[in-house]
N, CA, C and O of each residue as an XYZ file, in Angstrom:
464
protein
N      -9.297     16.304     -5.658
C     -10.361     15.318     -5.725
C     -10.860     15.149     -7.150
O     -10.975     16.090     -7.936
N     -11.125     13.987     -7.403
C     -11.690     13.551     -8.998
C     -13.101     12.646     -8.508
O     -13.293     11.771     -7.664
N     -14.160     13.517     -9.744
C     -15.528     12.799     -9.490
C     -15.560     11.916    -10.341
O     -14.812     12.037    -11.311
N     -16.272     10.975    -10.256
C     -16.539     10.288    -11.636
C     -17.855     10.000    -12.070
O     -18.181      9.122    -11.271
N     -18.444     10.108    -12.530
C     -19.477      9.302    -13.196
C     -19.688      8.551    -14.239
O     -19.416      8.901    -15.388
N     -20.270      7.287    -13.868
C     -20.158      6.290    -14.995
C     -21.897      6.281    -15.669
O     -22.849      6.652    -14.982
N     -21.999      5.924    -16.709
C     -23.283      5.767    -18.031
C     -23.373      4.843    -18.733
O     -22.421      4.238    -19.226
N     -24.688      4.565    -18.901
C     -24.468      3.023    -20.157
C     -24.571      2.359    -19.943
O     -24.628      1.601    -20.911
N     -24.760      1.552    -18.391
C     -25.521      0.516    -17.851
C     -27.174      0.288    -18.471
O     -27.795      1.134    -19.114
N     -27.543     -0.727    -18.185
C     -28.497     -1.469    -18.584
C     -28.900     -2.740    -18.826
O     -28.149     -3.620    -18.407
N     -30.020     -3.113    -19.467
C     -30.486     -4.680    -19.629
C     -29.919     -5.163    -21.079
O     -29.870     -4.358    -22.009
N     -29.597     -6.185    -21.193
C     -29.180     -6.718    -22.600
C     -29.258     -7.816    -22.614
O     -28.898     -8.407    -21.596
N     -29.819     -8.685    -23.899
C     -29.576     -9.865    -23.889
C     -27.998    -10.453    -24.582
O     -27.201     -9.856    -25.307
N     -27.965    -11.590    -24.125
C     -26.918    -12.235    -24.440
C     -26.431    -12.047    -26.182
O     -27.181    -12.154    -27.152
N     -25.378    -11.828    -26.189
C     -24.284    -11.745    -27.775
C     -24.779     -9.775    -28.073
O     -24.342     -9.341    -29.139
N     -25.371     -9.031    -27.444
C     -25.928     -7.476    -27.487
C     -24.477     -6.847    -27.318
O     -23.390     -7.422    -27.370
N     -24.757     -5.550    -27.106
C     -23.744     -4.409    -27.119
C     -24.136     -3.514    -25.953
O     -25.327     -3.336    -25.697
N     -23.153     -2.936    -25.228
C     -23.328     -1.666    -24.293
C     -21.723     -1.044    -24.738
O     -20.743     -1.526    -25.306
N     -22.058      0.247    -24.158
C     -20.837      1.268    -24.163
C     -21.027      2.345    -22.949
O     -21.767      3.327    -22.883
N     -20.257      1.903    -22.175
C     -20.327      2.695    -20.845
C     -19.518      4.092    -20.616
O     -18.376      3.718    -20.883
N     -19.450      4.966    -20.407
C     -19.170      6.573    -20.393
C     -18.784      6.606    -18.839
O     -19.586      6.367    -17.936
N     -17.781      6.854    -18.707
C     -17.089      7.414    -17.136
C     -16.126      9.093    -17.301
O     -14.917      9.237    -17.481
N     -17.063     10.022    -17.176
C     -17.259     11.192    -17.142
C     -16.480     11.552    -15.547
O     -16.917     11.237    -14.440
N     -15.101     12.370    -15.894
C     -14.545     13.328    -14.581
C     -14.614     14.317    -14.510
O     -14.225     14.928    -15.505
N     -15.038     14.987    -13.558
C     -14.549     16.519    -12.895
C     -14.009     16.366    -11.771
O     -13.955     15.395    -11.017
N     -13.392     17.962    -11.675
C     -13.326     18.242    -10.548
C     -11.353     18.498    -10.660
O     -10.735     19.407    -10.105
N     -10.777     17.426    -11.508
C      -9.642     17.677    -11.752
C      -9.565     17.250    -13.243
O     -10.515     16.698    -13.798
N      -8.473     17.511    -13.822
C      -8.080     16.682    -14.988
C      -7.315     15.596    -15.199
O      -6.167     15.321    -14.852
N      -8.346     14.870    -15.985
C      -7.523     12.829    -15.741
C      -6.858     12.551    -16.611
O      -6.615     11.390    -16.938
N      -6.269     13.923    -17.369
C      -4.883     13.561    -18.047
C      -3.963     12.408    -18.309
O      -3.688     11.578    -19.176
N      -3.468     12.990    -16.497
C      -2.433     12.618    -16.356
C      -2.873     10.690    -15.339
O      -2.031      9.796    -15.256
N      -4.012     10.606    -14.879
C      -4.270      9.365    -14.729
C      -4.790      8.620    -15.225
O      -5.721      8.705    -16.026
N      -3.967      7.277    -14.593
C      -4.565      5.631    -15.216
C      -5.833      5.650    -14.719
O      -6.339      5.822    -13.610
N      -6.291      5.387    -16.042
C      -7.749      4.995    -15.520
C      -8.095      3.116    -16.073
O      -7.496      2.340    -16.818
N      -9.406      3.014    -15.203
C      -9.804      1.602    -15.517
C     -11.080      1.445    -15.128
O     -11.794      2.150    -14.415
N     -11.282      0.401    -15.705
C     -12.771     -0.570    -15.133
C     -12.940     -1.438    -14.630
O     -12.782     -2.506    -15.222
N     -13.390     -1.399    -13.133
C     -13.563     -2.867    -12.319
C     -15.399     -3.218    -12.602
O     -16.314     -2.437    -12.864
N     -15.394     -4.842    -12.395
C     -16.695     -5.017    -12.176
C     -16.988     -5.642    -10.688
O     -16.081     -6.107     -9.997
N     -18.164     -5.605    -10.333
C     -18.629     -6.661     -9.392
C     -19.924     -7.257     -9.522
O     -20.999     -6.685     -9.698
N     -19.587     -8.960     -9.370
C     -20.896     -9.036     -9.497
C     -21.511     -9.745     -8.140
O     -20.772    -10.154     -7.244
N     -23.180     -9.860     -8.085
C     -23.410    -10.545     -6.945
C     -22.838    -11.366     -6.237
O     -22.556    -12.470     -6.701
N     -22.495    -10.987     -4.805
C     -22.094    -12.228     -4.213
C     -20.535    -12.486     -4.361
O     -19.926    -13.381     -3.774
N     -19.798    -11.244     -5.540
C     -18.546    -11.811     -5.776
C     -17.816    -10.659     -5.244
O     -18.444     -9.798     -4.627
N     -16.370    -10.542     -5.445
C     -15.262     -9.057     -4.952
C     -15.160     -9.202     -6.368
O     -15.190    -10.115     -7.193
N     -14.976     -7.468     -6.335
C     -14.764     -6.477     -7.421
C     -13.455     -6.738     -7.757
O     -12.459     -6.863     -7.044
N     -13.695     -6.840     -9.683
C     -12.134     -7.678     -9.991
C     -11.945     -6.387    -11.869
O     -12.708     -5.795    -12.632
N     -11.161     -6.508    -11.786
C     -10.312     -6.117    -12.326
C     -10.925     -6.156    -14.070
O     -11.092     -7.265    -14.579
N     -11.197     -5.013    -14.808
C     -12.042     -5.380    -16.037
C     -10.670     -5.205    -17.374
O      -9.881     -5.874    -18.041
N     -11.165     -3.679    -17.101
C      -9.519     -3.429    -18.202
C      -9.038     -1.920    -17.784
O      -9.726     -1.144    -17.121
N      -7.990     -1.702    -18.192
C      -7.342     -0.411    -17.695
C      -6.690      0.200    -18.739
O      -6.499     -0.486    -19.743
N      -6.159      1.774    -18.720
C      -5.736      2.257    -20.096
C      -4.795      2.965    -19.501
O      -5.101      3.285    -18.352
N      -3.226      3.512    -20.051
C      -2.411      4.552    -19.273
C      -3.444      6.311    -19.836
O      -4.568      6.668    -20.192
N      -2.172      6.827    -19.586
C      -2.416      8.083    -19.270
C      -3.212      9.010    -20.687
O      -4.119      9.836    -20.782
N      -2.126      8.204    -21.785
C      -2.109      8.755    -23.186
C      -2.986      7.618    -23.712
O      -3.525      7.828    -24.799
N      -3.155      6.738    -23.261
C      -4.119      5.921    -24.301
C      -3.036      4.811    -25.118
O      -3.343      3.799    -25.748
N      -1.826      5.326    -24.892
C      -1.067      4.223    -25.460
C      -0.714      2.640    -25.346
O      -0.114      1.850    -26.075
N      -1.392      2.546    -24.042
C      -0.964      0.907    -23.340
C      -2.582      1.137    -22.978
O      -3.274      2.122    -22.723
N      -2.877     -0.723    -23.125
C      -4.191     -1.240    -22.533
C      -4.063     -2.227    -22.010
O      -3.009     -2.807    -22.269
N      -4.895     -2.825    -21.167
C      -4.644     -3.980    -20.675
C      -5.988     -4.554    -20.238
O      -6.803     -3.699    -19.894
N      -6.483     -6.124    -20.166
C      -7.895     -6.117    -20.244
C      -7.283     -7.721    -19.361
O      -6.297     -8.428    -19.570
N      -8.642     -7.824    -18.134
C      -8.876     -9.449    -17.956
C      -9.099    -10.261    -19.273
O      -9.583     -9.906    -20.347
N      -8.603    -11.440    -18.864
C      -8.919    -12.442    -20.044
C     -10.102    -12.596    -20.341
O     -10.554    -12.381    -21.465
N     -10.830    -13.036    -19.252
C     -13.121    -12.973    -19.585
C     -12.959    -12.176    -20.842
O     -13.189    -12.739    -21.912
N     -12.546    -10.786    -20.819
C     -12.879     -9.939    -21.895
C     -12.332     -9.715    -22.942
O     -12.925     -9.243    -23.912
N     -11.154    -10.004    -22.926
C      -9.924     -9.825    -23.910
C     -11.058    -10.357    -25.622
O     -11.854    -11.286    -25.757
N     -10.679     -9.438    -26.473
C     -11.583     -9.393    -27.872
C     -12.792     -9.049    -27.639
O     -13.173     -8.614    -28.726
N     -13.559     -8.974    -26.981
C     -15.140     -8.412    -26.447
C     -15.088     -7.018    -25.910
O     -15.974     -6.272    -26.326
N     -14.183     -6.500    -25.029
C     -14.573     -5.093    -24.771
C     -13.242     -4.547    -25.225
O     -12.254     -5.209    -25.541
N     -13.381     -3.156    -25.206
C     -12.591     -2.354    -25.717
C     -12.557     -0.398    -24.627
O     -13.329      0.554    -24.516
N     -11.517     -0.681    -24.229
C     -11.056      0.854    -23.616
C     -10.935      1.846    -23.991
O     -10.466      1.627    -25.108
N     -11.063      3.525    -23.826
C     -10.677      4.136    -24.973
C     -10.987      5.492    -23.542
O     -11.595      5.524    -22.472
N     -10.278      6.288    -24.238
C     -10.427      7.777    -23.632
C     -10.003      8.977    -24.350
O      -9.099      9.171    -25.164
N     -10.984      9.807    -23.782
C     -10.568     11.143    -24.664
C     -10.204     11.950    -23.597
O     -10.982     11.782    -22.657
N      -9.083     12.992    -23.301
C      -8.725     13.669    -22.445
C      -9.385     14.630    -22.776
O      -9.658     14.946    -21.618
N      -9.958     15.490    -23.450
C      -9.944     16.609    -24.029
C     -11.566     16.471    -23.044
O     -11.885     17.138    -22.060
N     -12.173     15.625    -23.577
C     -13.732     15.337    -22.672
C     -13.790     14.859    -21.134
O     -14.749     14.832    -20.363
N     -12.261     14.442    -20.922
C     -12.055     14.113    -19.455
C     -12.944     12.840    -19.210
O     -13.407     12.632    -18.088
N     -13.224     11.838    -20.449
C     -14.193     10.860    -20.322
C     -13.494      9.310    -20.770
O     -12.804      9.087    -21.764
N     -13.828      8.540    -19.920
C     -13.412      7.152    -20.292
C     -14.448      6.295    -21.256
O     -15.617      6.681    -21.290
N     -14.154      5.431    -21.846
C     -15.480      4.865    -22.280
C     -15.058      3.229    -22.432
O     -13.994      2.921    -22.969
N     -15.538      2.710    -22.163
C     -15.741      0.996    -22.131
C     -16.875      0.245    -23.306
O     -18.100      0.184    -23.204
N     -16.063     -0.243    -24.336
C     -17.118     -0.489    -25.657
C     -17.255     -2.226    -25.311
O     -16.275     -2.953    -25.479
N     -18.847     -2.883    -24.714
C     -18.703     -4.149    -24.863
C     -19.499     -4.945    -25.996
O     -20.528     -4.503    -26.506
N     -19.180     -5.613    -26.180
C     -19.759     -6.785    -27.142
C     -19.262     -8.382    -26.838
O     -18.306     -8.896    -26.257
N     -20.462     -8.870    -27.565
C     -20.757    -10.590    -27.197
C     -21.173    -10.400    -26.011
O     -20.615    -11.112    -25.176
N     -22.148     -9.521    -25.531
C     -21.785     -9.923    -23.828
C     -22.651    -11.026    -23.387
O     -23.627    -11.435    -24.016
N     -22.236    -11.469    -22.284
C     -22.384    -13.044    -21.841
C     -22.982    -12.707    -20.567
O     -22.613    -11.650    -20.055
N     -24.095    -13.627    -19.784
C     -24.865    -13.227    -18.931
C     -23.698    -13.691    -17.568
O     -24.209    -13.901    -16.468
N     -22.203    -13.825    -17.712
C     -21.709    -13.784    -16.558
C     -20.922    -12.526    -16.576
O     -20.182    -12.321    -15.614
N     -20.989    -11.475    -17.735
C     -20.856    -10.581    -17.380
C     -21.649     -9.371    -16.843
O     -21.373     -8.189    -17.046
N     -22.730     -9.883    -16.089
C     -23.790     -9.390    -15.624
C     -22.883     -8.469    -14.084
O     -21.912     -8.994    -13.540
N     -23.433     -7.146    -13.640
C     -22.637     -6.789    -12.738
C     -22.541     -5.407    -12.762
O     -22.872     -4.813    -13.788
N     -22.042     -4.655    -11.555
C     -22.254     -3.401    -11.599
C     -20.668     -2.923    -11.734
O     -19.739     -3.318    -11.030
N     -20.594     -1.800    -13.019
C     -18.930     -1.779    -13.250
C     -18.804     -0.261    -13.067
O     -19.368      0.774    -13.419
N     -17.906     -0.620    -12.431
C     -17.190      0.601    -11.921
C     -15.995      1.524    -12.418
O     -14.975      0.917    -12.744
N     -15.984      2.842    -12.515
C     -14.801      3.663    -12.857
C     -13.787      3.520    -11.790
O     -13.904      3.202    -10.607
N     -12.632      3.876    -12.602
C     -11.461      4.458    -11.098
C     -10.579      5.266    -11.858
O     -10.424      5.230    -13.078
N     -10.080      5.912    -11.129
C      -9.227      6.616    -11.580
C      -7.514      6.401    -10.410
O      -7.516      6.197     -9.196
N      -6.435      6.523    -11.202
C      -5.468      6.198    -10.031
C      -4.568      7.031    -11.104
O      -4.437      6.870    -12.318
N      -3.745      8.397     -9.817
C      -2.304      8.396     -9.768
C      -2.027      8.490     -8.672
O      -2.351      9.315     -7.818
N      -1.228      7.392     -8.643
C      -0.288      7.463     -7.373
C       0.385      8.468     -6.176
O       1.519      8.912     -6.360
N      -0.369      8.801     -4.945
C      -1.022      7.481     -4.271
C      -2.350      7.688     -4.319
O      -2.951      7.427     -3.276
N      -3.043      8.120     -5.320
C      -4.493      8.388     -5.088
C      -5.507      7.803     -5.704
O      -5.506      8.401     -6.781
N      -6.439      6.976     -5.750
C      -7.285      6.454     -6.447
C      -8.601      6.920     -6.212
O      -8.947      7.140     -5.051
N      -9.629      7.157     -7.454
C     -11.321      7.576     -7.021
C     -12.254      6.792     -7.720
O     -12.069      6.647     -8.928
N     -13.157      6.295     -7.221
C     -14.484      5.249     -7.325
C     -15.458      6.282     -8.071
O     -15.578      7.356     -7.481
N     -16.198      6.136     -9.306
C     -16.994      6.423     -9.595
C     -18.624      5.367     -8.544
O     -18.288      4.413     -7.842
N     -19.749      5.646     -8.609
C     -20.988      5.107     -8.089
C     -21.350      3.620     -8.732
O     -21.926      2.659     -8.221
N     -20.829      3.794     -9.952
C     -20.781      2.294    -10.783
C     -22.072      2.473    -11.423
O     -22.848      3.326    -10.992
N     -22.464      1.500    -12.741
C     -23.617      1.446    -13.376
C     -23.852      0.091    -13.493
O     -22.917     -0.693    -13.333
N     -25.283     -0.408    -13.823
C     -25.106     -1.877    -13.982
C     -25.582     -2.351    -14.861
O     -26.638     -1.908    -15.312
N     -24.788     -3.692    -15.533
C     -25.373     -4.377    -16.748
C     -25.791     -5.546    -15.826
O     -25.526     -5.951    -14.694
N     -26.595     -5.896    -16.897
C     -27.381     -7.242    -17.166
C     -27.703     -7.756    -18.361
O     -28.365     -7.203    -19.240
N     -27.196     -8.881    -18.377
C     -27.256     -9.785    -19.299
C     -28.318    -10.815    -19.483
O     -28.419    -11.739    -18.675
N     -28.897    -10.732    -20.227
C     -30.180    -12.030    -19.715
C     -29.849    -13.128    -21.382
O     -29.669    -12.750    -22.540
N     -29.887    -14.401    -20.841
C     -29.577    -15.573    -21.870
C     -30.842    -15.571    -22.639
O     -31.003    -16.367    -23.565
């Protein structure tokens, strides 16, 4: 089993900065892909950006592509999600995961807000 906890949610106005912290125990996330989904009101939870194992491959929705940035340190067992420009439709509660195959784990999620 892998815990997660995510950090760094909060209020921001529009074109601001957050950096969100998704903290594991329980196992080591080495060896898993990790990522960031968001959801926002009213919508299904979609797909933010994701990183492999080593940090070597990234991959990000377009919404975000040049605005946020992925990054992990194994050694801290911690993910981190760096945003900027943010835009009040990226308002929403974002979530950790962790996946190796066949197993995936949900962090509780944290939430931004964006206000124009």
């Amino acid at each position: 089993q892998v815990q997660l906890v995510e950090s760094g949610g909060g209020s921001v106005q529009a074109g601001g900065s957050l950096r969100l912290s998704c903290v594991a125990s329980g196992r080591a996330i080495s060896t898993y892909t990790m990522g960031w989904f968001r959801q926002a009101p009213g919508k299904e939870r979609e797909f933010v950006a994701g990183i492999s194992w080593n940090g070597g491959i990234t991959s990000y929705a377009d919404s975000v592509k040049g605005r946020f940035t992925i990054s992990r340190d194994n050694m801290k067992s911690t993910v981190y999600m760096q945003m900027g420009n943010l835009r009040p439709d990226d308002t929403a509660v974002y979530y950790c995961h962790a996946l190796l195959v066949p197993n995936g784990y949900w962090g509780q999620g944290t939430r931004v807000t964006v206000s124009s």
